[in-house]
C-alpha positions in Angstrom: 36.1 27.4 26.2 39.1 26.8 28.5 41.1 23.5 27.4 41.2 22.7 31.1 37.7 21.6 31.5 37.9 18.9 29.2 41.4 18.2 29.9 40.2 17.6 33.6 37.2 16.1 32.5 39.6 13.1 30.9 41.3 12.7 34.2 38.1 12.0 36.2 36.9 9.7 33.3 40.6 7.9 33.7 40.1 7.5 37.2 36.0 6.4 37.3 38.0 3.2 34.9 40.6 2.9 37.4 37.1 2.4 40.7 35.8 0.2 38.4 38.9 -2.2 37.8 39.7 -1.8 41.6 36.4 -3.1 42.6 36.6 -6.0 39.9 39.7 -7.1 42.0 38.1 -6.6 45.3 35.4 -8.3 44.5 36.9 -11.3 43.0 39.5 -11.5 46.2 38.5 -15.3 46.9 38.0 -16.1 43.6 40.0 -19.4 43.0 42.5 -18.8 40.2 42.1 -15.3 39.7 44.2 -12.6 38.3 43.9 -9.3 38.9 44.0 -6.4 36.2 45.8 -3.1 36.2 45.0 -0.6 34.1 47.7 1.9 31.8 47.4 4.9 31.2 48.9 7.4 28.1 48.8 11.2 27.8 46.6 12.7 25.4 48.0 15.1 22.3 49.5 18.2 22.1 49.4 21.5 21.5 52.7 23.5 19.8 52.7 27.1 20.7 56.3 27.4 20.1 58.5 24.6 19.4 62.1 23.9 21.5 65.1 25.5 18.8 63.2 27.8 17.4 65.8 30.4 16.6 65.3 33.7 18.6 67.9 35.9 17.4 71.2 35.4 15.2 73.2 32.4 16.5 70.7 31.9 19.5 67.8 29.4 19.7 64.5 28.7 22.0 66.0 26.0 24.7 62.4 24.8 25.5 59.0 25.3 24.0 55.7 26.3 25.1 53.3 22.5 24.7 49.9 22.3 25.7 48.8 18.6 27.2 45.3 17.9 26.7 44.5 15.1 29.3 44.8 11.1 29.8 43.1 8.1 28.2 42.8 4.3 29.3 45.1 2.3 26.7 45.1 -1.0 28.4 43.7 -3.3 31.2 46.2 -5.9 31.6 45.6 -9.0 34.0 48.6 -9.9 36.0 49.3 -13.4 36.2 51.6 -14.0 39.3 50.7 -16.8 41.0 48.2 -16.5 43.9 48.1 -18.1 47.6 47.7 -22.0 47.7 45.3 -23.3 49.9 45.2 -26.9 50.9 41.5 -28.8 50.3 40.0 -32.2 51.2 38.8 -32.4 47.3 41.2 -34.8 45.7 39.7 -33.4 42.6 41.1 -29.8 43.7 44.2 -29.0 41.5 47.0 -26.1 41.8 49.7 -25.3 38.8 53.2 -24.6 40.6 54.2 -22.7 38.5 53.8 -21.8 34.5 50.4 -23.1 32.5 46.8 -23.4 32.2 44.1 -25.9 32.5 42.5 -26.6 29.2 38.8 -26.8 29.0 36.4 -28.2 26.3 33.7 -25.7 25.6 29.9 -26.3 23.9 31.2 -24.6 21.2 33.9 -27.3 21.0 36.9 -24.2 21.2 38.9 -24.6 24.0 39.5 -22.3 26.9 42.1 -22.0 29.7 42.0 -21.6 33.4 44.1 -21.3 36.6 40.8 -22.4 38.7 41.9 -26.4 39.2 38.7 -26.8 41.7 37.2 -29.9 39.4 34.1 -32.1 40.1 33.0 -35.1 38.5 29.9 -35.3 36.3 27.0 -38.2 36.3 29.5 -39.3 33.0 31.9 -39.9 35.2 34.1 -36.9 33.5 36.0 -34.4 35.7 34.4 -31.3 35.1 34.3 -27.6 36.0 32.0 -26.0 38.4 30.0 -25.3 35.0 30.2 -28.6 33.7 32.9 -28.0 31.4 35.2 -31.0 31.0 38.7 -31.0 30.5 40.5 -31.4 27.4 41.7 -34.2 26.8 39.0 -36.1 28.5 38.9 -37.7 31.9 36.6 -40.0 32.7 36.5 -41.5 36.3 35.4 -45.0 36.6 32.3 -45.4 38.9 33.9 -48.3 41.0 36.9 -46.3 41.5 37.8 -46.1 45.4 40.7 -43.8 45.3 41.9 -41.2 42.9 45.6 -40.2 42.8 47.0 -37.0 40.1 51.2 -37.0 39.6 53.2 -34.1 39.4 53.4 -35.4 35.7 49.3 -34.7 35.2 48.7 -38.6 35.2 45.9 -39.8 37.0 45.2 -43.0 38.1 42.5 -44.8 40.0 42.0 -47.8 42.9 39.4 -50.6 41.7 38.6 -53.5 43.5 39.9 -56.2 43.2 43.5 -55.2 41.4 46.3 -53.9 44.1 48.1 -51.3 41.4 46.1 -48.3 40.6 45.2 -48.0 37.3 45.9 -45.1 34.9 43.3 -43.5 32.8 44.4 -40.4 31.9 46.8 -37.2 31.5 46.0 -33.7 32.6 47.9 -31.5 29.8 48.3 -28.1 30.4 49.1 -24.9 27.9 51.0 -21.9 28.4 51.3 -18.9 26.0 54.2 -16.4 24.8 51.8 -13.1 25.9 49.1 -14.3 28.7 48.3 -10.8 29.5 46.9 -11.3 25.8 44.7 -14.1 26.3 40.9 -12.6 26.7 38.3 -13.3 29.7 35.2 -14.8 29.3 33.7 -14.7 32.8 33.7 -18.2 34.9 37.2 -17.9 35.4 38.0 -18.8 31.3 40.6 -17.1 29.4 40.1 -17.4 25.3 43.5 -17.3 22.8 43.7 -14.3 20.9 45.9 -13.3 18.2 47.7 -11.3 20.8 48.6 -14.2 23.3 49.9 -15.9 20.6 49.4 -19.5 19.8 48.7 -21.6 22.8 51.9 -23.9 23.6 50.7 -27.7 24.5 52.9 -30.1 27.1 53.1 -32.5 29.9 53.4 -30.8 33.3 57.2 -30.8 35.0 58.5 -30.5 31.1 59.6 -27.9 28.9 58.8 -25.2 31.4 55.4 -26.2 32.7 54.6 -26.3 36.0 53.5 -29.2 38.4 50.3 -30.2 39.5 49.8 -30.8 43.2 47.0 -32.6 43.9 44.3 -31.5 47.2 45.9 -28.0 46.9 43.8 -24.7 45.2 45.5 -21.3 43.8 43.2 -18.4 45.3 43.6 -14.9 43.9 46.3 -13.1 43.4 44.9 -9.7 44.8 46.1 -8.0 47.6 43.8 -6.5 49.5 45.7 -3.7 51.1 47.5 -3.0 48.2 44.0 -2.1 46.4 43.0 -0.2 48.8 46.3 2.0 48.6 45.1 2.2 45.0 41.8 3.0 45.9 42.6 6.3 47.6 45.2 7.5 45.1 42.6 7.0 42.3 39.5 8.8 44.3 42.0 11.7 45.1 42.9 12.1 41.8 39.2 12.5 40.4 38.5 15.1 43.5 41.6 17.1 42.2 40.2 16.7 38.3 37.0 17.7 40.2 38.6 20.9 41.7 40.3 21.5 38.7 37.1 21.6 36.8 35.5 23.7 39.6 38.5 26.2 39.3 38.0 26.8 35.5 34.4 27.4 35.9 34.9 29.9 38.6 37.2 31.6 36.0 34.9 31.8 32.9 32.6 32.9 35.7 34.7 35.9 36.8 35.3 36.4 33.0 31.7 36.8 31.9 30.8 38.8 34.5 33.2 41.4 33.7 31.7 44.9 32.3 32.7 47.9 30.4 
């Protein structure tokens, strides 16, 4: 069987990864907070015929060899974490990081996950909450005869009651960064989990230390660019029609070859 049919047959299953991960962006392209994924790629092994320096004759050697490649494999899908568009909102509960860090969120489990998505609500609690209900970590809980609610550059938050004429502060948004964030894993809902290979998550007070700020009635919207996606797009889906043709090519070959006669 002729190496190039399987060896083509890795490039087309190379570039079906690389669709899929385009469309993941694409679809998430007004997804608050997200970050889009690229995928890497590594040649497969290979296959020595005659190795570079062999010796050919007495005091002369083989400059260059003759090495058979055997195709591509998907090593990595690694999310990009530049920071996206910011888009002003009426929420005062809508948050953007300028700049380096994560929200932390309290999960049922009681582990705690990280996200760039700052659109908060508040829960019948009185907690500020994800869109899933998720609060943050460390809690926040809004008082219900609060009239206004202010959030510092610093994370602090504080609150109007009646009847007092300084706002009151009940809480501090903290935020985490991470040596590797390309490490950290998704979970869907715009979460991100530690893994060993993000390294252990880095607590601290936005503005300090190399965290970000948090600007208050602003969102982060994804970082994808459409047009540059769709340049993708096209280079991947001619790729798998020339793996296509090259599998087409080797057929027609054994074709010619088994139909040869004595």
């Amino acid at each position: 069987m002729m190496p190039a049919l399987w060896t083509a047959g890795s490039g087309m299953k190379a570039q079906q990864l690389m669709i899929d991960v385009i469309s993941n962006n694409l679809a998430n392209v007004n997804t608050v907070g997200f970050k889009k994924s690229r995928v890497d790629f590594q040649d497969l092994l290979y296959q020595t015929y005659r190795a570079a320096g062999t010796p050919a004759v007495r005091g002369l050697m083989i400059p260059t060899g003759i090495q058979l490649g055997h195709g591509v494999r998907p090593v990595a899908t690694q999310k990009i974490f530049t920071e996206g568009d910011v888009r002003p909102s009426d929420n005062p509960l809508d948050m953007v990081i300028e700049g380096d860090g994560f929200f932390r969120i309290l999960m049922p489990d009681g582990e705690v996950a990280y996200t760039r998505d700052g659109s908060f609500k508040v829960d019948a609690e009185g907690r500020i909450v994800t869109s899933d209900g998720f609060p943050l970590e460390p809690e926040i809980i809004i008082p219900p005869e609060a009239t206004h609610i202010s959030v510092g550059t610093d994370g602090t938050v504080t609150v109007m009651l009646p009847g007092q004429n300084e706002p009151q502060e009940i809480g501090q948004i903290q935020l985490t960064r991470f040596i590797n964030p390309a490490g950290l894993s998704s979970e869907g809902r715009n979460l991100l989990r530690a893994t060993p290979a993000s390294g252990e998550p880095i607590d601290g007070t936005p503005g300090l230390d190399g965290f970000g700020t948090i600007a208050q009635g602003y969102l982060e919207m994804s970082n994808v660019q459409v047009v540059e996606e769709m340049v993708n797009m096209i280079v991947a889906q001619r790729a798998y029609e020339v793996n296509a043709k090259a599998i087409q090519a080797s057929d027609e070959m054994l074709q010619l070859a088994n139909n040869l006669r004595r």
